[in-house]
CHARMM-style PDB file with segment names, atoms N, HN, CA, C and O in Angstrom:
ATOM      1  N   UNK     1      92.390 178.245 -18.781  1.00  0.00      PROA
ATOM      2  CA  UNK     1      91.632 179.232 -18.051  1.00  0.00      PROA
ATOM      3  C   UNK     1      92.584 180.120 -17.262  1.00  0.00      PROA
ATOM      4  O   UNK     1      93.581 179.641 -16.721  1.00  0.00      PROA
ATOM      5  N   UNK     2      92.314 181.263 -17.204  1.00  0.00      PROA
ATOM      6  HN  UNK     2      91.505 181.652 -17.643  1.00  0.00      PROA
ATOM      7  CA  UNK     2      93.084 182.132 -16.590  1.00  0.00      PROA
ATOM      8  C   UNK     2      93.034 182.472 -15.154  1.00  0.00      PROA
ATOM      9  O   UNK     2      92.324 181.706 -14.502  1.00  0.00      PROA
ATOM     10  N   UNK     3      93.501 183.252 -14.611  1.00  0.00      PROA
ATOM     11  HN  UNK     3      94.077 183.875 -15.140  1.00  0.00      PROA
ATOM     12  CA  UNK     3      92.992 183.165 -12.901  1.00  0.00      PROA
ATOM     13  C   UNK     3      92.170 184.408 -13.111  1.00  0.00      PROA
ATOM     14  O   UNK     3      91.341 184.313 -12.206  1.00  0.00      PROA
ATOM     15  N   UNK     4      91.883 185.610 -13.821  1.00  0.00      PROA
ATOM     16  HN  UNK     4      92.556 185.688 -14.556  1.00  0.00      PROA
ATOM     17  CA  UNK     4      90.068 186.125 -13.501  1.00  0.00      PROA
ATOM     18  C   UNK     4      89.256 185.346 -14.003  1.00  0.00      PROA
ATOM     19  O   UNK     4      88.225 185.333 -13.331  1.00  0.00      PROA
ATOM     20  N   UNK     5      89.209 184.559 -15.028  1.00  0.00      PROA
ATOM     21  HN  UNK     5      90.047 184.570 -15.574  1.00  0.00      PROA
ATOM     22  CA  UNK     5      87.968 184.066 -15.180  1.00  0.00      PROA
ATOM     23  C   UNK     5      87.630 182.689 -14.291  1.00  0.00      PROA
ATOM     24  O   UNK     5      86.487 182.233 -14.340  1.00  0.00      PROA
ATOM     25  N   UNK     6      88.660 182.037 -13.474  1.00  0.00      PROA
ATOM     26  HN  UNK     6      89.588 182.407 -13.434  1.00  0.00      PROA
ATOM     27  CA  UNK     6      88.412 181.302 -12.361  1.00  0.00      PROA
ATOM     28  C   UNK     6      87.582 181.894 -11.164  1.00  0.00      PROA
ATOM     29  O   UNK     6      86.503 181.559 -10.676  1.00  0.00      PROA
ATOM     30  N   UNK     7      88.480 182.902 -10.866  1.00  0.00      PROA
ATOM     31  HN  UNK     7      89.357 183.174 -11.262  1.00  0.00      PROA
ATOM     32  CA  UNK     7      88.520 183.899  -9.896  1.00  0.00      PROA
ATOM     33  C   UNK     7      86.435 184.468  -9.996  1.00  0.00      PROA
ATOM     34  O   UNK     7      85.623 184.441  -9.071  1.00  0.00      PROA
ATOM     35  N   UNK     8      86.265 184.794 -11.094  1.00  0.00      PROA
ATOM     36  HN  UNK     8      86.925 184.816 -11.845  1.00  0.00      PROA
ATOM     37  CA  UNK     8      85.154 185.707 -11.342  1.00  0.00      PROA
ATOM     38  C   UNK     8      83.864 184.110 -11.226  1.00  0.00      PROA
ATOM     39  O   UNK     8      82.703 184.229 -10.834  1.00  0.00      PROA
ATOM     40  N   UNK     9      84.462 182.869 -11.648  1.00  0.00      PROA
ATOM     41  HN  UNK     9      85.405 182.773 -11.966  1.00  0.00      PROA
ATOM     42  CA  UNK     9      83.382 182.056 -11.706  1.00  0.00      PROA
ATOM     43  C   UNK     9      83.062 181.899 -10.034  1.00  0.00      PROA
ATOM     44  O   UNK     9      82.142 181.882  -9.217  1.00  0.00      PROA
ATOM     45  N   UNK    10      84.367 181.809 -10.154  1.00  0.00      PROA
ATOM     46  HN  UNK    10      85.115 181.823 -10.818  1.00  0.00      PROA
ATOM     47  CA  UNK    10      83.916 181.531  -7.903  1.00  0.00      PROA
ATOM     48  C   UNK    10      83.438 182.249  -7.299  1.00  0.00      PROA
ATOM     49  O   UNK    10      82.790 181.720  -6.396  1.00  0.00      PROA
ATOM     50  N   UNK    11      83.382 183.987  -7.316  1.00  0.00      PROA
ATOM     51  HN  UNK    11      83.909 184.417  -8.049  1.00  0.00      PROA
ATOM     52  CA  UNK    11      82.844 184.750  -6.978  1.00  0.00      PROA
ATOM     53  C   UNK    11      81.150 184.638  -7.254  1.00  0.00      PROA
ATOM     54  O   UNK    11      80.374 184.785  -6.310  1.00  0.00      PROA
ATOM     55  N   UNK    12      80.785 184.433  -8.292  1.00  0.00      PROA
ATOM     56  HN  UNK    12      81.416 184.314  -9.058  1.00  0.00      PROA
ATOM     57  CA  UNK    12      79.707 184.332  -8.928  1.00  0.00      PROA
ATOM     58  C   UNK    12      79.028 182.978  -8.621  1.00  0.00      PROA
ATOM     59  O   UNK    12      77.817 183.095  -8.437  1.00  0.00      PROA
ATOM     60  N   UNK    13      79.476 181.822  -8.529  1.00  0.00      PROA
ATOM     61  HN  UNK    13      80.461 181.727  -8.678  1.00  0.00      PROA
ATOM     62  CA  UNK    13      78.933 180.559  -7.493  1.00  0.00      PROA
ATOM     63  C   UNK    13      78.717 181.130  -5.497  1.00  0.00      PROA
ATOM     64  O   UNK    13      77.990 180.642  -4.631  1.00  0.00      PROA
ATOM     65  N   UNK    14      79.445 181.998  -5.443  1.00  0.00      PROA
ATOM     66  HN  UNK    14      80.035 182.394  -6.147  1.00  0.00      PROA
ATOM     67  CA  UNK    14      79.526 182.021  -3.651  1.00  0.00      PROA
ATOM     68  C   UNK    14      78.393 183.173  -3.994  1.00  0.00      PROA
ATOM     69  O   UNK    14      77.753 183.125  -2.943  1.00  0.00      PROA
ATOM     70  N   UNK    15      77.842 184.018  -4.670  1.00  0.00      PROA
ATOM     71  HN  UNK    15      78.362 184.056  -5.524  1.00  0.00      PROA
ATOM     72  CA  UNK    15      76.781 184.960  -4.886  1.00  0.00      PROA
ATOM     73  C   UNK    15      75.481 184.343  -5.025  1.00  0.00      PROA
ATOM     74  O   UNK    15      74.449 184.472  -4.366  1.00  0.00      PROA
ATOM     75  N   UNK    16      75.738 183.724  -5.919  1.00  0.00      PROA
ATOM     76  HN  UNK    16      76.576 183.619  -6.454  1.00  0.00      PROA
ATOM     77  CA  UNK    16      73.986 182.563  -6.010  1.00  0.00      PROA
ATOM     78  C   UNK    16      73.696 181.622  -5.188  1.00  0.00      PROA
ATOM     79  O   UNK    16      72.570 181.144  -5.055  1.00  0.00      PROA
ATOM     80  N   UNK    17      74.945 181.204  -4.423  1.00  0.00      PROA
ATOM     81  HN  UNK    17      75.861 181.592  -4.531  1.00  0.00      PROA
ATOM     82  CA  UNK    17      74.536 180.686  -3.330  1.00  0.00      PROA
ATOM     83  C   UNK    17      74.252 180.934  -1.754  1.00  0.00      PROA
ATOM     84  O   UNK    17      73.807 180.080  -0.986  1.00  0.00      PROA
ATOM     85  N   UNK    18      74.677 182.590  -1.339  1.00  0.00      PROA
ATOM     86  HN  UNK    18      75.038 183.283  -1.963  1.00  0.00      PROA
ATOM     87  CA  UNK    18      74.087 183.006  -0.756  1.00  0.00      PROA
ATOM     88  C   UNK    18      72.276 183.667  -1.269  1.00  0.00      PROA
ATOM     89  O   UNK    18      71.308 183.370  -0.570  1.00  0.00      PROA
ATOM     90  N   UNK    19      72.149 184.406  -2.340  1.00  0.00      PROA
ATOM     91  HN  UNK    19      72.936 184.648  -2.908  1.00  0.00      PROA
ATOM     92  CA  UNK    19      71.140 184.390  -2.843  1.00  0.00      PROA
ATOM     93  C   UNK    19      70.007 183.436  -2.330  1.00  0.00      PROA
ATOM     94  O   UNK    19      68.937 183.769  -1.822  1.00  0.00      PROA
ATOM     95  N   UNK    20      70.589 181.892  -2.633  1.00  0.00      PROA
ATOM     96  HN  UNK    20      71.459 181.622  -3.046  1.00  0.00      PROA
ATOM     97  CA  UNK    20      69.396 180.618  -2.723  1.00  0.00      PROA
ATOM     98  C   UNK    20      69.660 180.404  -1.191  1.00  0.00      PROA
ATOM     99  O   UNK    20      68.690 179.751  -0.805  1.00  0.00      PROA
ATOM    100  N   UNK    21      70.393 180.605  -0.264  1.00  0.00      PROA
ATOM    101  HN  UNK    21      71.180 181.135  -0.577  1.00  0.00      PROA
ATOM    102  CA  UNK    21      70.109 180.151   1.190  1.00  0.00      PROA
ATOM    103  C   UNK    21      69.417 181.717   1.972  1.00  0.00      PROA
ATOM    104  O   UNK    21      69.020 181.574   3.129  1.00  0.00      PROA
ATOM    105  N   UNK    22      69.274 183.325   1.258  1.00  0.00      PROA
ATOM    106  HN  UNK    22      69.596 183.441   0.318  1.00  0.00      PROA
ATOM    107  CA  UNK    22      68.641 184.173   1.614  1.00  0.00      PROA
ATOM    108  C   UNK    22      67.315 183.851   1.095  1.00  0.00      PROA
ATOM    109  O   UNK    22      66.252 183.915   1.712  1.00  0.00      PROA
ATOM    110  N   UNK    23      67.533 183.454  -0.259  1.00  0.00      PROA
ATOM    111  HN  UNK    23      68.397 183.402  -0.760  1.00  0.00      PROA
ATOM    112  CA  UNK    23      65.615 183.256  -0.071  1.00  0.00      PROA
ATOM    113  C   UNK    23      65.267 182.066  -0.137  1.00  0.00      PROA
ATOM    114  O   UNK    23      64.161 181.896  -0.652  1.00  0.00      PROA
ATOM    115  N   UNK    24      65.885 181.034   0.245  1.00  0.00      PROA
ATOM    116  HN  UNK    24      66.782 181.171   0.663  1.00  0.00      PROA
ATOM    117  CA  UNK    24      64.795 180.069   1.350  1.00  0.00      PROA
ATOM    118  C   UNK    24      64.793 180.410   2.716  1.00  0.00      PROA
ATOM    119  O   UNK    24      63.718 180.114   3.237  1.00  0.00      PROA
ATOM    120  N   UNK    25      65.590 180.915   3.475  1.00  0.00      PROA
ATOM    121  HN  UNK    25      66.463 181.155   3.053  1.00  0.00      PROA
ATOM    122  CA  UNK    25      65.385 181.482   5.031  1.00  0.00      PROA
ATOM    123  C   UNK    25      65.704 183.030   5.078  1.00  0.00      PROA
ATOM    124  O   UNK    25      66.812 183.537   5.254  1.00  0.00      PROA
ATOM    125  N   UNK    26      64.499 183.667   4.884  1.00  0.00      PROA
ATOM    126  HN  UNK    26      63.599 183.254   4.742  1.00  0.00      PROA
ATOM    127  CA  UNK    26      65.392 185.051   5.139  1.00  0.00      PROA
ATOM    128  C   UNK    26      65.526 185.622   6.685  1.00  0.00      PROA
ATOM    129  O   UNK    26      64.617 185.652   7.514  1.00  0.00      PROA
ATOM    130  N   UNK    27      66.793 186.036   6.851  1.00  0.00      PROA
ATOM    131  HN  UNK    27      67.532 186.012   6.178  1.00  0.00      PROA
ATOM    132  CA  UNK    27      67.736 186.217   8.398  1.00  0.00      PROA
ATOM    133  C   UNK    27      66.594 187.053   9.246  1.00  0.00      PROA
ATOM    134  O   UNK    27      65.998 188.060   8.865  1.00  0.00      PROA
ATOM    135  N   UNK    28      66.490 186.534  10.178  1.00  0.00      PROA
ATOM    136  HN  UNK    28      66.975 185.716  10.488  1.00  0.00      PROA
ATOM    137  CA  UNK    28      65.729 186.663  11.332  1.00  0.00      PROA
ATOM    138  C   UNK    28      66.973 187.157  12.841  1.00  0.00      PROA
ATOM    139  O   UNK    28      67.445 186.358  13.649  1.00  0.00      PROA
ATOM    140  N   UNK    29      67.187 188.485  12.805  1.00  0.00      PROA
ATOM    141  HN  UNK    29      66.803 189.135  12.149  1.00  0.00      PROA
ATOM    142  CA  UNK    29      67.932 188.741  13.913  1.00  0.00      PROA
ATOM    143  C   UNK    29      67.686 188.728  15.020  1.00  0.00      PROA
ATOM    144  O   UNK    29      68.307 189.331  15.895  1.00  0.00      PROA
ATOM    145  N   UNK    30      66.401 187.792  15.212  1.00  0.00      PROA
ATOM    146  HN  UNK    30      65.897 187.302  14.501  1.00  0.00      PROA
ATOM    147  CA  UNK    30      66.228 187.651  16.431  1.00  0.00      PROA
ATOM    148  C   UNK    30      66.152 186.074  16.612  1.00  0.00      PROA
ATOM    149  O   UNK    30      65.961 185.797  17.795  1.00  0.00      PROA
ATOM    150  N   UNK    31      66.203 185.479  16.172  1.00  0.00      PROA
ATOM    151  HN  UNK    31      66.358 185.704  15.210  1.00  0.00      PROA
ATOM    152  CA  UNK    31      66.936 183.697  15.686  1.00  0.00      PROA
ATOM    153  C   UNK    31      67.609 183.790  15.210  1.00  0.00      PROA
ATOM    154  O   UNK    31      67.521 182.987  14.281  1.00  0.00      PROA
ATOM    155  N   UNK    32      68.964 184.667  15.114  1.00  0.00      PROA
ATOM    156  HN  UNK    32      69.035 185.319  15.869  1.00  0.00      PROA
ATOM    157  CA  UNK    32      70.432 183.874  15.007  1.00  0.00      PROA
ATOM    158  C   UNK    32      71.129 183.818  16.376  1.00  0.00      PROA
ATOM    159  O   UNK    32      70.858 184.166  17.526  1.00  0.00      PROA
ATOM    160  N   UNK    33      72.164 183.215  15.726  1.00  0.00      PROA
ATOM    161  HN  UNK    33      72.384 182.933  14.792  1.00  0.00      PROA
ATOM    162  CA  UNK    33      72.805 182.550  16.711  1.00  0.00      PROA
ATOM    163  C   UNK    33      73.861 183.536  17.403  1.00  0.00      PROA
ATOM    164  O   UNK    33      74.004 184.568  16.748  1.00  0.00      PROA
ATOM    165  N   UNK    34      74.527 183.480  18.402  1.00  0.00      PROA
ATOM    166  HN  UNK    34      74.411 182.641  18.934  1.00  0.00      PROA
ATOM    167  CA  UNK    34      75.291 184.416  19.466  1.00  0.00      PROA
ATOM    168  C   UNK    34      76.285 184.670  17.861  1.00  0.00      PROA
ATOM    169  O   UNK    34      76.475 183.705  17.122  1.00  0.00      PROA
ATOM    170  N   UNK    35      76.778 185.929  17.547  1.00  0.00      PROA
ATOM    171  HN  UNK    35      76.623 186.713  18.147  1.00  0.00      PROA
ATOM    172  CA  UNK    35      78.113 186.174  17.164  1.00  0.00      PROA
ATOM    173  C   UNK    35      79.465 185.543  17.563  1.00  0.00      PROA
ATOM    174  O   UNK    35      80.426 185.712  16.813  1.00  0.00      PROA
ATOM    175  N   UNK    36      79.594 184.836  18.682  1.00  0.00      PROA
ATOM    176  HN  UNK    36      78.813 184.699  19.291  1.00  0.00      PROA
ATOM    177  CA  UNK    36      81.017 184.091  19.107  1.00  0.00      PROA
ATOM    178  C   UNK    36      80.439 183.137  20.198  1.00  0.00      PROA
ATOM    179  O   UNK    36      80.272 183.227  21.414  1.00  0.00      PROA
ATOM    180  N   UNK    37      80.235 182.316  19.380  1.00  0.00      PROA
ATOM    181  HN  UNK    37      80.371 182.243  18.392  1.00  0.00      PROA
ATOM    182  CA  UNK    37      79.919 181.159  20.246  1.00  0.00      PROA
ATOM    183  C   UNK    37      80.729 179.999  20.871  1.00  0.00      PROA
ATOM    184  O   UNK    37      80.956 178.998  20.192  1.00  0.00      PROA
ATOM    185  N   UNK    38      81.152 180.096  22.083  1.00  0.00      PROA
ATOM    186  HN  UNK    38      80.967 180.910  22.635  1.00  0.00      PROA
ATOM    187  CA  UNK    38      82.478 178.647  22.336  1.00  0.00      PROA
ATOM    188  C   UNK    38      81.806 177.727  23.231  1.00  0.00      PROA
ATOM    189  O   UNK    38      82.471 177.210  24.129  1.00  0.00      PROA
ATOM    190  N   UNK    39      80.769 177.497  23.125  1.00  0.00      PROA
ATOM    191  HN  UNK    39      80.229 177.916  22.395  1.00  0.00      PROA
ATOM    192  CA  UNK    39      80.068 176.380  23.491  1.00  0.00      PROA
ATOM    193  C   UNK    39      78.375 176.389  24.340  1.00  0.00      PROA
ATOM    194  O   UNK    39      77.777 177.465  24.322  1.00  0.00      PROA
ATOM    195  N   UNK    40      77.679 175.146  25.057  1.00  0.00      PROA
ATOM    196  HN  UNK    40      78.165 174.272  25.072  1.00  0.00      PROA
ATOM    197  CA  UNK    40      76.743 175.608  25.117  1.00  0.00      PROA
ATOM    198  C   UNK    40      76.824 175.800  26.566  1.00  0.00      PROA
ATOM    199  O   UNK    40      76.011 176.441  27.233  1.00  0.00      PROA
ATOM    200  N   UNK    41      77.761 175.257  26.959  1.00  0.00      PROA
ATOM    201  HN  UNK    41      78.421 174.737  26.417  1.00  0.00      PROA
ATOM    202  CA  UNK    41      77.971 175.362  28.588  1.00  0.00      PROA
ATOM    203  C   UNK    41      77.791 174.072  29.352  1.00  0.00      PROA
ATOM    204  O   UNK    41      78.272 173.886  30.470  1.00  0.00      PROA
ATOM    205  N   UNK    42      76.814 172.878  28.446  1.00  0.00      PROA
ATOM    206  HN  UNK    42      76.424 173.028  27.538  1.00  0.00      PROA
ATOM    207  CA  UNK    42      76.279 171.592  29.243  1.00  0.00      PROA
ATOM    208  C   UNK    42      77.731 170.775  28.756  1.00  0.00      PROA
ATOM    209  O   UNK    42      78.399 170.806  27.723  1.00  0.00      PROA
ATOM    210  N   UNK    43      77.854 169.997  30.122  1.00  0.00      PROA
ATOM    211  HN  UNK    43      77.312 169.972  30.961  1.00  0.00      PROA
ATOM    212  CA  UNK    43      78.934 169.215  29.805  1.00  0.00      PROA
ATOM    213  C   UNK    43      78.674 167.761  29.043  1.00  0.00      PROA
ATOM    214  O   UNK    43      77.630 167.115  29.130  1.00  0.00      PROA
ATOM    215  N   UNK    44      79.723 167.427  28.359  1.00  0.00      PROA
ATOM    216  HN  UNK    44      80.571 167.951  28.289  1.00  0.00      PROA
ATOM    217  CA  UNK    44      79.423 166.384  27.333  1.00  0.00      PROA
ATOM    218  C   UNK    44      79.208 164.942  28.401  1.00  0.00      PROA
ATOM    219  O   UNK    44      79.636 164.634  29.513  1.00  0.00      PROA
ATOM    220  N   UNK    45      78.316 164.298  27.391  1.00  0.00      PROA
ATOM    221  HN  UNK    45      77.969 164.548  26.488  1.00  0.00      PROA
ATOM    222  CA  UNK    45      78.066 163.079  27.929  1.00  0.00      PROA
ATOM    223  C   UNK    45      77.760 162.003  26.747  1.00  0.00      PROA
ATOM    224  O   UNK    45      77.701 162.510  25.626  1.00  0.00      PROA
ATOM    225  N   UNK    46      77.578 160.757  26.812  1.00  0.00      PROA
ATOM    226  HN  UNK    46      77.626 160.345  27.722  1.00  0.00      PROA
ATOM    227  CA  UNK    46      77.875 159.915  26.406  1.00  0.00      PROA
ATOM    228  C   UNK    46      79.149 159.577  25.310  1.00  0.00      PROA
ATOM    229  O   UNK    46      80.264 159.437  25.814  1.00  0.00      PROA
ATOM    230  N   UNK    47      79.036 159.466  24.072  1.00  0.00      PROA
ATOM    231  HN  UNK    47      78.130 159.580  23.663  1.00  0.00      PROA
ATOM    232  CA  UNK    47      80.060 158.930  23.146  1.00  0.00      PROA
ATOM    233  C   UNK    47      80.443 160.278  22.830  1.00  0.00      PROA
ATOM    234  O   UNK    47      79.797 160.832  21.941  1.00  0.00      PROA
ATOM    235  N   UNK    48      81.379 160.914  23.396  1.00  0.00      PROA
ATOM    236  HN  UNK    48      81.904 160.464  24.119  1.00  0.00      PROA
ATOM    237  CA  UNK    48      81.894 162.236  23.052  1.00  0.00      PROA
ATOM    238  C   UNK    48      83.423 162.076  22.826  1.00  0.00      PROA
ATOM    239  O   UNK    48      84.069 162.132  23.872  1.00  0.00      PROA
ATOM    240  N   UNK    49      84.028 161.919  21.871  1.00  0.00      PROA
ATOM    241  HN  UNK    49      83.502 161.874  21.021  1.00  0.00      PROA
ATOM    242  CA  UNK    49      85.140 162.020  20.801  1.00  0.00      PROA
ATOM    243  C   UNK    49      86.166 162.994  21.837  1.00  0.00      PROA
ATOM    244  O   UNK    49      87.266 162.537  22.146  1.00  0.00      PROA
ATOM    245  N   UNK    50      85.901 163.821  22.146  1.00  0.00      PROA
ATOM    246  HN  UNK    50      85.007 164.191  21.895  1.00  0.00      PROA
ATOM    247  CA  UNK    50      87.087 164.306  23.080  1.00  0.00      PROA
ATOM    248  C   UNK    50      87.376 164.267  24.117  1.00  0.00      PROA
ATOM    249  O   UNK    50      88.209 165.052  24.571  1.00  0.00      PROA
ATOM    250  N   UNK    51      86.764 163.308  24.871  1.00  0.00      PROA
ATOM    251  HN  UNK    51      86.088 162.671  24.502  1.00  0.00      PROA
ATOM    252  CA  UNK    51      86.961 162.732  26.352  1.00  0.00      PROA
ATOM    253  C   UNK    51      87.972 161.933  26.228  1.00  0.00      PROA
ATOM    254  O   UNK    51      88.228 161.068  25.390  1.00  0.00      PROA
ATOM    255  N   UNK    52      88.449 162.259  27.027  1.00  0.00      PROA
ATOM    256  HN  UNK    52      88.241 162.961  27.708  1.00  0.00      PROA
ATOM    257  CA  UNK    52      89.787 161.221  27.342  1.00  0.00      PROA
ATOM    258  C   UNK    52      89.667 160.122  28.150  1.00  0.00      PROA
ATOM    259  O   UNK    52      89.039 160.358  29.182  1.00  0.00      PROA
ATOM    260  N   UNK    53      90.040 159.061  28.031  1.00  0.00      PROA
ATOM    261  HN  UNK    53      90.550 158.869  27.193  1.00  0.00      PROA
ATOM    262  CA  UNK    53      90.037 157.840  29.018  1.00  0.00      PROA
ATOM    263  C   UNK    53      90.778 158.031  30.502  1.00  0.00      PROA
ATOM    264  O   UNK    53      91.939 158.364  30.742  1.00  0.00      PROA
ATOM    265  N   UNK    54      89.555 157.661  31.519  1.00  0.00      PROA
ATOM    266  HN  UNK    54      88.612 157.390  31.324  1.00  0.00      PROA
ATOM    267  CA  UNK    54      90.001 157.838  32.742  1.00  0.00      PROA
ATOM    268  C   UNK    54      91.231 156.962  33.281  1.00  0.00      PROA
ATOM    269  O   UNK    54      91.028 155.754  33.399  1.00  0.00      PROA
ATOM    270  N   UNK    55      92.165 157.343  33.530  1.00  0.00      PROA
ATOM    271  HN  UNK    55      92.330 158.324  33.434  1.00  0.00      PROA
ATOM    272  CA  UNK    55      93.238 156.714  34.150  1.00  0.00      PROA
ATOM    273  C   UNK    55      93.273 155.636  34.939  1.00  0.00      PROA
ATOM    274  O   UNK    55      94.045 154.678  34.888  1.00  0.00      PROA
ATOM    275  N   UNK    56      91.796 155.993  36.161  1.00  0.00      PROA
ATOM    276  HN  UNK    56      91.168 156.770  36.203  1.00  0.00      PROA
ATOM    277  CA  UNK    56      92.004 155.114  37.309  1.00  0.00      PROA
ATOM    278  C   UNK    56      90.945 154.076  36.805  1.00  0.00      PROA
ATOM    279  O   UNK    56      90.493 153.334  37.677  1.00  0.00      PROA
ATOM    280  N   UNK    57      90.469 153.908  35.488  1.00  0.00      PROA
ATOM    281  HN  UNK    57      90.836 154.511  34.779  1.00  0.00      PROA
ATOM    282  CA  UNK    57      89.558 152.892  34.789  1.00  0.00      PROA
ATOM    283  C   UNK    57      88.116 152.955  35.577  1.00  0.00      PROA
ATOM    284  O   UNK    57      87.481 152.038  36.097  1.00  0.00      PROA
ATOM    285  N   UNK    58      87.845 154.252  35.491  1.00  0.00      PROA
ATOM    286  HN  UNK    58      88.361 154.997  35.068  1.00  0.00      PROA
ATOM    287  CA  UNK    58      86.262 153.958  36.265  1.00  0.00      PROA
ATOM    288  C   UNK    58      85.453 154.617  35.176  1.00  0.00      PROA
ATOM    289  OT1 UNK    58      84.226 154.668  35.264  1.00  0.00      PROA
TER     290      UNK     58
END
């Protein structure tokens, strides 16, 4: 296989699959989400993966 006809299959999978996620939800610009989102603002709590262990063991 050559690299256009790789090239052209991948293009053509990332097309039908926006296609099939536009028409099962079609975009509602007033339910999406912020353009640059860096978080929700609430601070993490319980089993949260990037907390670090407190030093003074409390």
């Amino acid at each position: 296989m050559t690299r256009l006809v790789t090239a052209t299959i991948a293009i053509a999978g990332l097309a039908v699959m926006i296609a099939l996620d536009a028409a099962a939800t079609p975009p509602n610009p007033y339910k999406a989400p912020k353009l640059l989102a860096l978080g929700s603002g609430v601070a993490p709590s319980g089993g949260f993966c990037g907390a670090l262990p407190d030093p003074a063991g409390k």
